[in-house]
C-alpha positions in Angstrom: 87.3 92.7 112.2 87.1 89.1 113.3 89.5 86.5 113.3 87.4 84.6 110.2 88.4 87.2 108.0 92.1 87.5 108.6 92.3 83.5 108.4 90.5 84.1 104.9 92.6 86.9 103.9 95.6 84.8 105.0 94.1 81.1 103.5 94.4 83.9 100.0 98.2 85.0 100.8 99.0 81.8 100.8 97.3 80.6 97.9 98.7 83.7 96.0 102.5 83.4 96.9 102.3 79.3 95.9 100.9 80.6 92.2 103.3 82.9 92.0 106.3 80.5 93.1 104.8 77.7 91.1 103.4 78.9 88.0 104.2 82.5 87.5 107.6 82.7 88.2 108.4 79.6 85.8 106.8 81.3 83.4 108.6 84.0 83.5 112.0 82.2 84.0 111.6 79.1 82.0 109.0 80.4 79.3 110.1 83.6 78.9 106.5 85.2 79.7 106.8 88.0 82.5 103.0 88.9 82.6 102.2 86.4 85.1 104.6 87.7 87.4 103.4 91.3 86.8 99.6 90.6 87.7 99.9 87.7 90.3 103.4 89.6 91.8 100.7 92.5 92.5 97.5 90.5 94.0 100.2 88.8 96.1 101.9 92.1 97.6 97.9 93.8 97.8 97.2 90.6 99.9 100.4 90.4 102.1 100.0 94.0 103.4 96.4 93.4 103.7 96.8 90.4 106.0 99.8 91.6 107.8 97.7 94.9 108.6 94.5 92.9 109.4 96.7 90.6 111.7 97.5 94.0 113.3 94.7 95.4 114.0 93.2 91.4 115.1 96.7 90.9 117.5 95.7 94.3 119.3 92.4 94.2 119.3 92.1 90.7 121.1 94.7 91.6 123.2 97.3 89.1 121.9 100.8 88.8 122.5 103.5 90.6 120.0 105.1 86.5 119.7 101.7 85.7 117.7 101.9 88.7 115.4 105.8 88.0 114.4 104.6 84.2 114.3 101.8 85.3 111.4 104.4 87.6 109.7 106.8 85.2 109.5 104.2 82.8 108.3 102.9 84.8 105.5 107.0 84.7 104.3 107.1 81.3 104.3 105.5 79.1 101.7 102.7 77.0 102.9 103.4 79.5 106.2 99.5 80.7 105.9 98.2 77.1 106.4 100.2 76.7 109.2 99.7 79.9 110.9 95.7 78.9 110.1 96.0 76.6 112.4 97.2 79.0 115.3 94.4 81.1 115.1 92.1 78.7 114.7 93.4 77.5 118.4 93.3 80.6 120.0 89.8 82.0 118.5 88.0 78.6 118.0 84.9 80.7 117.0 
């Protein structure tokens, strides 16, 4: 597991959770379509246990502190969160 990956899988959280507050959920709400929700509501939840368990397994395999790991969860709760959190771990593994 590097720290490439779980930026990737996270950079994909984030991208998932915007579609699904920007275009999904409308479409639901205001279009009366729930199917978006259904398939994009699942790739997003797939994706946030993905990366919170990547983040994990990265957090304790480098040795990092427990602050970085609540940083990245809190992060992946937050929209545009990912991209910031990106950031982070591009600071502390510039690899």
């Amino acid at each position: 597991m590097n720290t490439k990956l779980v930026r990737m899988v996270g950079t994909l959280e984030g991208i998932s959770f915007l579609v699904l507050l920007l275009i999904a959920m409308p479409m639901k709400y205001i279009w009366g379509n729930p199917l978006a929700v259904k398939y994009v509501g699942m790739a997003h939840g797939v994706l946030f246990l993905l990366f919170v368990g990547m983040l994990l397994f990265l957090c304790m395999k480098k040795q990092w502190s427990l602050r970085i790991f609540i940083l990245g969860l809190i992060a992946a709760i937050l929209p545009f969160g990912p991209f910031v959190f990106d950031h982070k771990l591009k600071q502390l593994d510039p690899h």
